[in-house]
N, C-alpha and C positions, 0 to 999 in steps of 0.2 A: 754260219752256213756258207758266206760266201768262200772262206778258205777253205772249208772241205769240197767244195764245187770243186775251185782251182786244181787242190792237190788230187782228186777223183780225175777230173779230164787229162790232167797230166799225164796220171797212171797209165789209161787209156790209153791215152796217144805213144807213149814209148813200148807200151808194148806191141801195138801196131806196127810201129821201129820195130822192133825185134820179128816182126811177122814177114815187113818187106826187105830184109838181110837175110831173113830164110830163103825168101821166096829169088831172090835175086844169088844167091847162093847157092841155088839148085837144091837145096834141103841136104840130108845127110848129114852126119857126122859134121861137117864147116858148118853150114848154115844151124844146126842147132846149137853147135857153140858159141857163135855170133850172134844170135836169138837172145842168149843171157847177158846180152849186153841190155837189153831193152829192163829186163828185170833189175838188174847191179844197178843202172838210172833210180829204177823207184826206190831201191833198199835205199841208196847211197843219199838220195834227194828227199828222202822221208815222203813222197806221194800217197796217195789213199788208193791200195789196190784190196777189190774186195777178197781176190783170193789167198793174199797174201795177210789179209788183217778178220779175215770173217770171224775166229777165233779170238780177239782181243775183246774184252769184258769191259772196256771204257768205252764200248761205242753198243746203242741201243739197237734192237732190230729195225726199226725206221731207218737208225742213220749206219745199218749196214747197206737196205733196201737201195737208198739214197746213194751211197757208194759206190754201188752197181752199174746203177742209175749212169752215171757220173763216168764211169772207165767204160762202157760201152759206147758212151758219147763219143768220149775224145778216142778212143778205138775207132769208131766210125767216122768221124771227120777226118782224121788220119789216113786210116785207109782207103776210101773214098778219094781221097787228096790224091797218094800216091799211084793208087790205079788210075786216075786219072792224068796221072805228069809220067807214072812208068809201065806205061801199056804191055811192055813185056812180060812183065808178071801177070796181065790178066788172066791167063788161060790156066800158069797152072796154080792160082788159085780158083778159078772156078772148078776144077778137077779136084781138089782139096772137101771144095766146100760141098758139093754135089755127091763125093762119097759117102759125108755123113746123111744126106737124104735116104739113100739105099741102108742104112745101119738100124739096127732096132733099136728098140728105149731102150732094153737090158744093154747092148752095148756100149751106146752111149754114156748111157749111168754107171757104168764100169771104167766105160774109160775116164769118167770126169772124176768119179768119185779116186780112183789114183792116183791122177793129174792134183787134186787136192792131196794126196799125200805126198808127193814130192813138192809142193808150192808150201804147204806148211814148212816142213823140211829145211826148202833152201831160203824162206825168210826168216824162222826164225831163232837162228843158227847168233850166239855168240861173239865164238873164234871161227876163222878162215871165212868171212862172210862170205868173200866175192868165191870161195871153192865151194861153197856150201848152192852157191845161185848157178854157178857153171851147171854144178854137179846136178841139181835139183830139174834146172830146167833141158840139160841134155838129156836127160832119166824121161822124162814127160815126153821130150818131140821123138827120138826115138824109140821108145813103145807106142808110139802111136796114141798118148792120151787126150784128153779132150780139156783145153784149156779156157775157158767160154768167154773171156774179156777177147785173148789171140782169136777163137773166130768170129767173134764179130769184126774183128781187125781183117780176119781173110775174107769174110765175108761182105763188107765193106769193097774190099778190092774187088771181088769177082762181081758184086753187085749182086747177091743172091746168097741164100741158105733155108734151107725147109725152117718152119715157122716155130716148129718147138724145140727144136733144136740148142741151143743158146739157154733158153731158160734152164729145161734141163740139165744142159753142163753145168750151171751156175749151181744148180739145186746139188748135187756129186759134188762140185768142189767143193761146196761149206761139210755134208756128209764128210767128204773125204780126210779134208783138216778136221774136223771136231775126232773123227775117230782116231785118228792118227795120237794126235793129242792127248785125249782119253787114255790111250794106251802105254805113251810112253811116259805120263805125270803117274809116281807112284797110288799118290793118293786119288787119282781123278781129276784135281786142283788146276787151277790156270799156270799158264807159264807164260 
């Protein structure tokens, strides 16, 4: 248990990385390619990202729950951390996080459930890893998708995000990878 803790807050926490190079990057096109830096860490360091592994059949619904669990931590310690040491970023992730309040469930759940289709995607890719994570994670921050480990990370920074918020994207991203998955295994089968 205690190494999937480790590798769970790690995940966490770099993706939160990748949340405060967006954010300090002014977003767009730079800041989301920089962004996959946070994710290339977890592919490259074997971390436990729920959205990246929700789909793997060696791990139990408890110890996906657990996992969660675990990258929203070290997301939140993280960005916590950095909004606290780089105040510059506060505002505009508080403008970040404050728009998903104003959004409805259906958007929401659309946009996480996508954001799982490119997180499946660009983890769990082969050949060209690290083009498969660029590729995966630019696709998600410019469409606007909802990646619910990264808002807790912005959310963390701004100090604030509506309360079901998060859950929901979690619940879209496992949707989003299972179907994705679903669709492209000929037979239905794990990959």
């Amino acid at each position: 248990m205690l190494e999937h803790a480790k590798k769970g807050v790690a995940a966490g926490f770099l993706i939160a990385m990748g949340c405060v190079v967006f954010l300090k990057a002014g977003g767009g096109l730079a800041g989301a390619a920089l962004f996959s830096a946070g994710l290339w860490f977890v592919v490259n360091y074997d971390a436990e990202l729920f959205t990246g592994r929700v789909t793997h059949p060696t791990y139990t619904p408890l110890q996906k729950l657990e996992m969660l669990v675990f990258n929203l931590l070290g997301a939140g310690i993280c960005g916590l951390l950095a909004g606290l040491a780089l105040p510059e970023i506060h505002e505009s992730a508080a403008a970040m996080t404050a728009a998903y309040a104003e959004q409805s469930v259906w958007s929401v759940l659309w946009k996480s459930c996508m954001c799982g289709v490119c997180m499946y995607l660009a983890t769990t890719a082969k050949n060209d890893r690290i083009l498969h994570v660029v590729y995966g994670v630019t696709l998600f921050i410019l469409s606007g998708y909802a990646h619910s480990i990264a808002l807790a990370g912005y959310a963390a920074i701004a100090r604030g995000i509506a309360w079901w918020v998060i859950p929901l994207a979690a619940a879209g991203n496992a949707a989003g990878s299972y179907g994705i998955r679903w669709l492209l295994t000929a037979s239905g089968g794990k990959r």
